[in-house]
N, CA, C and O of each residue as an XYZ file, in Angstrom:
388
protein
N      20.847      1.130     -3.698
C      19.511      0.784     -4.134
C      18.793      2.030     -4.621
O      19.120      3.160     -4.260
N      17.612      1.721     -5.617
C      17.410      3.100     -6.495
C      15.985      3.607     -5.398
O      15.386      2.744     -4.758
N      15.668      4.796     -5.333
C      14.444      5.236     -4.696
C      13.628      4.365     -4.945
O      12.939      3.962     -4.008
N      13.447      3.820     -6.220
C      11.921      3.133     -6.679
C      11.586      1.586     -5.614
O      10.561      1.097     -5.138
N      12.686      1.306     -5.598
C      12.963      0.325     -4.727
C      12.623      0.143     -3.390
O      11.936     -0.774     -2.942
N      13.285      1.326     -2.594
C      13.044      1.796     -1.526
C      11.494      1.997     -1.055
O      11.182      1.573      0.058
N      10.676      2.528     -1.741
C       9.681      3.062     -1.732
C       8.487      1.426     -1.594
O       7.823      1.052     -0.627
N       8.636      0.790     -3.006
C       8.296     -0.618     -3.472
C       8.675     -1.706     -1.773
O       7.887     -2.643     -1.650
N       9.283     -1.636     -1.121
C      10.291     -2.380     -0.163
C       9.233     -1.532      1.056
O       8.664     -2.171      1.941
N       9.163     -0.727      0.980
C       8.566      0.146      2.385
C       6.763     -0.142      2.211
O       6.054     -0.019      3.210
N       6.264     -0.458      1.099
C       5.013     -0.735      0.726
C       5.060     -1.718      1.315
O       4.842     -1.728      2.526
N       5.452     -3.173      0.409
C       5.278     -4.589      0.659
C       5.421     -4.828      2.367
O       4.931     -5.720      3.060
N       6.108     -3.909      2.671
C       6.626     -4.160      4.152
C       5.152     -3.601      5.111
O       4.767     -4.109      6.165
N       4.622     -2.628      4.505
C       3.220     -2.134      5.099
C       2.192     -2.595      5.091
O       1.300     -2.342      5.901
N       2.134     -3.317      4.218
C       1.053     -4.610      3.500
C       1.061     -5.773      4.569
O       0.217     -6.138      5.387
N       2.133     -6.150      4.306
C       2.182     -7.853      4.873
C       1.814     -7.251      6.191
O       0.676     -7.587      6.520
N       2.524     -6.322      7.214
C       1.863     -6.347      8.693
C       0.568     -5.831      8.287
O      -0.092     -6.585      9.001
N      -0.246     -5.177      7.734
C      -1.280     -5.230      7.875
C      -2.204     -6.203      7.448
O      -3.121     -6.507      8.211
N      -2.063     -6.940      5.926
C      -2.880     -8.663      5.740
C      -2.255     -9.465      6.847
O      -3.081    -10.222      7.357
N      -1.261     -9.527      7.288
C      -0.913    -10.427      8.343
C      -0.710    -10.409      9.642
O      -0.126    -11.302     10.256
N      -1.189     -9.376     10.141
C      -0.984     -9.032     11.682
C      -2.449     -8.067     12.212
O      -3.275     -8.233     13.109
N      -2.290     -7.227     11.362
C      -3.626     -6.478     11.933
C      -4.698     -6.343     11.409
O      -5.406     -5.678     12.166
N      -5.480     -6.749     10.058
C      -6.669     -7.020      9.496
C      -6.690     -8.560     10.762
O      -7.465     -8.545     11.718
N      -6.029     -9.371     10.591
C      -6.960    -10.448     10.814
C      -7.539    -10.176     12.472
O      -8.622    -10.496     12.962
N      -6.154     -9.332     13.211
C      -6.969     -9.091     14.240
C      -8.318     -8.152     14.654
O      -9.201     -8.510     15.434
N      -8.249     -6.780     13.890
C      -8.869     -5.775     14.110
C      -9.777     -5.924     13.190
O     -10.837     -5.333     13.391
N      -9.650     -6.685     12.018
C     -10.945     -6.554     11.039
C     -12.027     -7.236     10.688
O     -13.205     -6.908     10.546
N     -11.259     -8.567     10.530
C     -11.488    -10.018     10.419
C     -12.145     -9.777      9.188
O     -11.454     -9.349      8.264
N     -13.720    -10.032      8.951
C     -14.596    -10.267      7.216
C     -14.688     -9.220      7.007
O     -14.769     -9.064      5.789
N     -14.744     -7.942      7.751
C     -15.536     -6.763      7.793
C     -15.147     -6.161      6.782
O     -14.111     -5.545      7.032
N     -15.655     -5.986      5.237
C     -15.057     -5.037      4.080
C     -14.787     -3.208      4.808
O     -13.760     -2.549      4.644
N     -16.075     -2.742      5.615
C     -15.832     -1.462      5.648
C     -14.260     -1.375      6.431
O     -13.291     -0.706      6.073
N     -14.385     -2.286      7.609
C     -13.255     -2.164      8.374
C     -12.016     -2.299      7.982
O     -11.124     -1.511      8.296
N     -11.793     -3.764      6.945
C     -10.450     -2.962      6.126
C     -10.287     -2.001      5.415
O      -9.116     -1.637      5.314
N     -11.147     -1.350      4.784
C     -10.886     -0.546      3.656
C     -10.644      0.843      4.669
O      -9.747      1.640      4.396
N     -11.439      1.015      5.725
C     -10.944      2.206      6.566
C      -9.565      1.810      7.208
O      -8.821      2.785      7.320
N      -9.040      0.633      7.655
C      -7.519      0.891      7.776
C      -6.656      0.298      7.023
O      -5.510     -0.004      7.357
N      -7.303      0.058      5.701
C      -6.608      0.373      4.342
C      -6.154      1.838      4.171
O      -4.993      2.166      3.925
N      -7.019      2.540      4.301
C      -6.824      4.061      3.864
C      -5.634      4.578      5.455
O      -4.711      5.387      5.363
N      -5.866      4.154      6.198
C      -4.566      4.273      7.043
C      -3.415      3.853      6.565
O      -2.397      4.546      6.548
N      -3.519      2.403      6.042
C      -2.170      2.194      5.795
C      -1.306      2.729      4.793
O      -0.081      2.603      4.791
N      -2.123      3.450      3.776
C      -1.855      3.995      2.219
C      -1.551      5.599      3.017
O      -0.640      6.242      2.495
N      -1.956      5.975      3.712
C      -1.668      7.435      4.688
C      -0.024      7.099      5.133
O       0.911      7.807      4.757
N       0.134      5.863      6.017
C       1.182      6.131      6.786
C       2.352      6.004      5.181
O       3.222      6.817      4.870
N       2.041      4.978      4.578
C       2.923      4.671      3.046
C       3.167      5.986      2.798
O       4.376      6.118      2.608
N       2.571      7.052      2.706
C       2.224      8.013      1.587
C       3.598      9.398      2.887
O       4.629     10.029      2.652
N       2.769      9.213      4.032
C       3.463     10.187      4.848
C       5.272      9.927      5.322
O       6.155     10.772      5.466
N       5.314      8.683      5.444
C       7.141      8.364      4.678
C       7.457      8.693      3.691
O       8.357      9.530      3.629
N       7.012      8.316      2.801
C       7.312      8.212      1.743
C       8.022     10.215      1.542
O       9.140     10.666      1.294
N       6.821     10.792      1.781
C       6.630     12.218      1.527
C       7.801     12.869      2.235
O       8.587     13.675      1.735
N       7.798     12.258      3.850
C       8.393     13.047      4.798
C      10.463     13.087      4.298
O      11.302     13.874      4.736
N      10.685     11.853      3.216
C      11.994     11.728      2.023
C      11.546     12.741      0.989
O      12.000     13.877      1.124
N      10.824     12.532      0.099
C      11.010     12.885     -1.042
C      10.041     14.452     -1.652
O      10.334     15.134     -2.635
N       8.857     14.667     -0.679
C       8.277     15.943     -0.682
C       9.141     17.701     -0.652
O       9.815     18.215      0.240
N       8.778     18.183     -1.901
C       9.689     19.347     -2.314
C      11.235     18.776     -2.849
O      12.219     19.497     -2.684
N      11.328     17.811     -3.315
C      12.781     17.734     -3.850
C      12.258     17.969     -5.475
O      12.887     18.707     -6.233
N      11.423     17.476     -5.759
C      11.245     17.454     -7.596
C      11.639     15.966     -7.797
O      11.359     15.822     -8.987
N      12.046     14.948     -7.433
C      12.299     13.689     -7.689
C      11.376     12.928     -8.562
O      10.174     12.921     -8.295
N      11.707     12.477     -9.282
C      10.743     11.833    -10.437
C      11.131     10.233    -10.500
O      12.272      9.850    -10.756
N      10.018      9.348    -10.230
C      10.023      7.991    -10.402
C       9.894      7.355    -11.350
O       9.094      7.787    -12.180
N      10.413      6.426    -11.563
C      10.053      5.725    -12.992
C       9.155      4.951    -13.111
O       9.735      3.866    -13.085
N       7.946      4.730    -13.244
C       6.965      3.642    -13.529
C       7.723      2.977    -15.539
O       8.490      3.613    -16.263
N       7.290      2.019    -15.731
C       7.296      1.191    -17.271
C       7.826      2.203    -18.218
O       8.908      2.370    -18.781
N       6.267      3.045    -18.189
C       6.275      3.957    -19.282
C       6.923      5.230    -19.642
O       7.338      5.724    -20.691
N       6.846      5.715    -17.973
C       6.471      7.385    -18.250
C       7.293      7.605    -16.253
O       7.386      6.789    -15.336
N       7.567      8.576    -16.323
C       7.961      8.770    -14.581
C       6.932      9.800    -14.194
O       6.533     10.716    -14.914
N       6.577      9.548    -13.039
C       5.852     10.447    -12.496
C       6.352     10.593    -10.958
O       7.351      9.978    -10.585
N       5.695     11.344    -10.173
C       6.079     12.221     -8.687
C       6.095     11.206     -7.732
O       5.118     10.466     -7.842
N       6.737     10.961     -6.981
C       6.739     10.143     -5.530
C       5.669      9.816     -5.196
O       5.511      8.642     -4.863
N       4.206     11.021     -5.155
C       2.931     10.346     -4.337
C       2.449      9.677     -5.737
O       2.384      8.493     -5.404
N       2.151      9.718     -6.820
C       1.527      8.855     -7.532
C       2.646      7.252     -8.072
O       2.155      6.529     -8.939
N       3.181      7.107     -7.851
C       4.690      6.489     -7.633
C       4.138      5.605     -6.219
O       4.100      4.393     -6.436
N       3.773      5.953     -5.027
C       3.801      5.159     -4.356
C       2.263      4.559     -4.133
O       2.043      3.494     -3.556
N       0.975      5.654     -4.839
C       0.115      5.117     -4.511
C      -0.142      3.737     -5.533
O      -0.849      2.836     -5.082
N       0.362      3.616     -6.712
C       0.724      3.165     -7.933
C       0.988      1.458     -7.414
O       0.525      0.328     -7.566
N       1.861      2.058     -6.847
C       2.852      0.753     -6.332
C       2.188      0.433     -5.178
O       1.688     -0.687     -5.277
N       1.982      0.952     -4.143
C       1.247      0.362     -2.945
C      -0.228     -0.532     -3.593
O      -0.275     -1.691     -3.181
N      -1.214     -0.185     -4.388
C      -2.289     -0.618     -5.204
C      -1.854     -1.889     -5.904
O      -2.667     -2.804     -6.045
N      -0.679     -1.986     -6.326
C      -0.403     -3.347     -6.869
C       0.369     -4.345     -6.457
O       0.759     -5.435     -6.874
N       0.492     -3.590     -5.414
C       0.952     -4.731     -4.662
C       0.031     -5.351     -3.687
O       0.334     -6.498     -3.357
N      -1.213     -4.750     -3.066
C      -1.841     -5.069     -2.522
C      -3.541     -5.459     -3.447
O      -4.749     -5.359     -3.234
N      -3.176     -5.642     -3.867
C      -4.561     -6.486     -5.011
C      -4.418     -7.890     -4.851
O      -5.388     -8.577     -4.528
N      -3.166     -8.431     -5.070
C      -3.670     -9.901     -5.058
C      -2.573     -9.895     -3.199
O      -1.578    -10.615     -3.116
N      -2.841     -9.359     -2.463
C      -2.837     -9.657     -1.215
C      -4.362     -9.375     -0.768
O      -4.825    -10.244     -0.029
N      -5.072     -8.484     -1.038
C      -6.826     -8.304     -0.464
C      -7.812     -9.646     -0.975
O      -8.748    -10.240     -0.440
N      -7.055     -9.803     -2.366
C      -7.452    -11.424     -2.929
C      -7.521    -12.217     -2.063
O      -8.578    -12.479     -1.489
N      -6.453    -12.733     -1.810
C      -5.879    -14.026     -1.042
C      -6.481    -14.169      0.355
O      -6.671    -15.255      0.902
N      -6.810    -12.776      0.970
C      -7.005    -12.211      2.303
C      -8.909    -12.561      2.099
O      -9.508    -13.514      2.597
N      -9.265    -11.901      1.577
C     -10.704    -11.800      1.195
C     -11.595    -13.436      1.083
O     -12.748    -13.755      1.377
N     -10.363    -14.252      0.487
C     -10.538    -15.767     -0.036
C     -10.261    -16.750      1.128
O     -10.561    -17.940      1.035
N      -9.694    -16.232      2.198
C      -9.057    -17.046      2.940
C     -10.254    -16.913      4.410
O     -10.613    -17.852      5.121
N     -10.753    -15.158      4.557
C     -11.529    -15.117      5.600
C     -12.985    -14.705      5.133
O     -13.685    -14.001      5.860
N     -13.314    -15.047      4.209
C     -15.279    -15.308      3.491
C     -15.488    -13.403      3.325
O     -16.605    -12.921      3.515
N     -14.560    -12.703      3.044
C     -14.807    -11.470      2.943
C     -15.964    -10.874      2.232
O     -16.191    -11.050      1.035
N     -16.589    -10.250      2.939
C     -18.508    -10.052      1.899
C     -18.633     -8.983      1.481
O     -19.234     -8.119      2.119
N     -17.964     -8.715      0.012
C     -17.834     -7.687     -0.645
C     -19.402     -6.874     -0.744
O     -20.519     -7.369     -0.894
N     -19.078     -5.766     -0.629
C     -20.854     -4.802     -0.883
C     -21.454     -5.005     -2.073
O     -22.532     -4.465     -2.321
């Protein structure tokens, strides 16, 4: 399996326990409260991710253009979790600021 994969696979996998296991417990509607362990979960994504591929020079492929592992995973973690904060947001009356 190619890095990009790996990386994509370790996101989705960080996502779902957090829309599905620990927002609904620890956050419930609260926008500030997910978005502060949003930024946890994009930390722990980011600190795997790093603790593989930090100082090798490894270059990811996005569509267009490849770029570095951390913009590579923040890239990918962001789109994958957009229409999960959707669905999440829609499902528990989330009261955007």
């Amino acid at each position: 399996m190619s890095p990009e994969f790996h990386v994509i696979l370790l996101n989705a996998a960080i996502l779902l326990i957090a829309y599905f296991v620990i927002y609904p417990r620890y956050a419930g509607n609260d926008f500030k409260k997910i978005s502060a362990q949003d930024f946890i979960a994009s930390m722990v994504s980011l600190g795997v991710v790093g603790s593989v591929y930090f100082g090798t020079g490894a270059e990811f492929s996005l569509i267009w253009f490849n770029v570095t592992w951390t913009w590579f995973t923040l890239v990918t973690f962001t789109l994958i979790e957009l229409p999960l904060f959707y669905l999440y947001a829609k499902r528990h009356n989330v009261k955007l600021p």
